[in-house]
KELUMRO-294437 format. One line per 2 residues: number of its first residue (from 1); their letters; for each residue x, y, z of C-alpha. Coordinates in pm, whole numbers, plus 50000, padded with zeros to 5 digits. Example, Ala and Ser with C-alpha at 12.3 -4.5 7.8 and 13.67 -1.06 7.14 Angstrom:
1 = as = 51230,49550,50780 | 51367,49894,50714
END
This chain:
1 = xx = 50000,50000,50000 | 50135,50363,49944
3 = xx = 50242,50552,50224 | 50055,50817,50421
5 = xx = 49960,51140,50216 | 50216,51415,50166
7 = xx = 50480,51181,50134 | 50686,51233,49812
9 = xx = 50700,50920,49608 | 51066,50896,49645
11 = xx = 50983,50890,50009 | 50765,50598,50007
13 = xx = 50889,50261,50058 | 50792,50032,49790
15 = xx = 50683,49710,49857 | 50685,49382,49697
17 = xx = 50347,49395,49657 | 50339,49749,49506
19 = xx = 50565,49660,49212 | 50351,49348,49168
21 = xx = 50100,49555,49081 | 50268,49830,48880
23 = xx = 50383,49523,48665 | 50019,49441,48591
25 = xx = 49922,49774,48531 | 50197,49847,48276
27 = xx = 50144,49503,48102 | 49830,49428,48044
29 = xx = 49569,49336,48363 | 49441,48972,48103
31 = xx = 49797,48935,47991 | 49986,48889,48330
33 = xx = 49837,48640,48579 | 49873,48775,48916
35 = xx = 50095,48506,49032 | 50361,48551,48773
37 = xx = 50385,48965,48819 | 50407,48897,49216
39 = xx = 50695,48641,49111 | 50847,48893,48896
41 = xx = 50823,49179,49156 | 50968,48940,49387
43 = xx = 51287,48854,49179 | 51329,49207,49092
45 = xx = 51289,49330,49477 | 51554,49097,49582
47 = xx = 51803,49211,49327 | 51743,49574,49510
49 = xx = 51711,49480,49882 | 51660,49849,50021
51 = xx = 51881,49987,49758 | 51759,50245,49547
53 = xx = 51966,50131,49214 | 52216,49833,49178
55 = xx = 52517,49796,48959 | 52414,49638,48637
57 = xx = 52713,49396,48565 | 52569,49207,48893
59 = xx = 52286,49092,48641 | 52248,48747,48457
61 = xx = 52169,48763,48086 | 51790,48651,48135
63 = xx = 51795,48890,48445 | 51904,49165,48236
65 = xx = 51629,49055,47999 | 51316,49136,48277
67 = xx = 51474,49434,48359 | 51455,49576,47993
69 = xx = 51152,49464,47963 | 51023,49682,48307
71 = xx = 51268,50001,48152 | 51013,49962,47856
73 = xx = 50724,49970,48041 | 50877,50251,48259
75 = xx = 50923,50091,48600 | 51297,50116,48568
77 = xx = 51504,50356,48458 | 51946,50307,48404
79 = xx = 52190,50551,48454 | 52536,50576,48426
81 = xx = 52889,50695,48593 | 53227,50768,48458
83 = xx = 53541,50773,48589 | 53926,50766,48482
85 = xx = 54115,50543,48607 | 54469,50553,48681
87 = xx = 54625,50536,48379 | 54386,50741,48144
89 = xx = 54127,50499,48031 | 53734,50607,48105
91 = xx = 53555,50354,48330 | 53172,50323,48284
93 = xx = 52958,50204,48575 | 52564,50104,48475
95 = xx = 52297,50126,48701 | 51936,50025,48724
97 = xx = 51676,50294,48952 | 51311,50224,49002
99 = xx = 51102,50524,48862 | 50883,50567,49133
101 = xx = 50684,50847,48998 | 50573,50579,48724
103 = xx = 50536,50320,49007 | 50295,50495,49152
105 = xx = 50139,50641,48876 | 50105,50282,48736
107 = xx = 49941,50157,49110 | 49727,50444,49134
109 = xx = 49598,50419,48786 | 49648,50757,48640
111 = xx = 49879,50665,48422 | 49576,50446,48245
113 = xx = 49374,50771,48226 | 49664,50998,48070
115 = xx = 49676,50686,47788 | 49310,50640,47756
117 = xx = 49259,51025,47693 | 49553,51030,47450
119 = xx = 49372,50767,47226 | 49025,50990,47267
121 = xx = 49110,51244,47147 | 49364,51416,46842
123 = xx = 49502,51737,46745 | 49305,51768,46443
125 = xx = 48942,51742,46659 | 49004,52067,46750
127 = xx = 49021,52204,46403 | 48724,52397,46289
129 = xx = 48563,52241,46008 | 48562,52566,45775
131 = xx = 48961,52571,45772 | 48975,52255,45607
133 = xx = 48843,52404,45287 | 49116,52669,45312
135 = xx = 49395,52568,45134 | 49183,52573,44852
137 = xx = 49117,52895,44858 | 49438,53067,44907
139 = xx = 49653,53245,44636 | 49922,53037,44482
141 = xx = 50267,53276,44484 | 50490,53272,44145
END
């Protein structure tokens, strides 16, 4: 469950539960079963412990295959750090971070509102029906 209100969602603690859910939600509720999102959350939650990103290169190949599958779908997000090292060559660290913003968005459902009222409606709905004609009617420039 979400924290207490006026907590920012970087300030809530997110549970296993919680990402179970945001899976669903950012799948597809008939696509998922419930049981294989929890499992998901699960495997995912125990890569992060009560980290707040983890170091990418800790990550199997099918591992690494969930997890770009959840940075599609929004729930996770990468970053990444360089550094020289001693003699001159860049180092690259990768990271994975939970977008909690989307989490939450994604649990709370207004995420499926913001998509549902971008497939209502269109740019060109707004256009008054007379200016279609216009181009018709306007001077051609030699």
């Amino acid at each position: 469950m979400p924290a207490a209100r006026g907590n920012s969602s970087r300030e809530r603690t997110l549970t296993v539960d919680n990402l179970s859910m945001a899976i669903r939600n950012s799948i597809d509720r008939d696509d998922m079963p419930a049981e294989q999102a929890l499992a998901m959350a699960q495997h995912v939650m125990n890569f992060f412990g009560y980290s707040e990103r983890i170091i990418d290169n800790m990550l199997e190949p099918e591992d690494r295959d969930a997890f770009y599958m959840l940075e599609d779908s929004g729930i996770l997000t990468t970053e990444r750090e360089e550094t020289t090292l001693y003699d001159g060559r860049e180092w690259r660290i990768h990271y994975w971070l939970f977008r909690k913003e989307r989490i939450w968005a994604l649990i709370n459902g207004t995420e499926i509102v913001e998509q549902i009222a971008d497939v209502d409606t269109s740019i060109y709905d707004n256009v008054p029906d007379d200016v279609w004609g216009m181009s018709r009617q306007l001077p051609v420039r030699k």
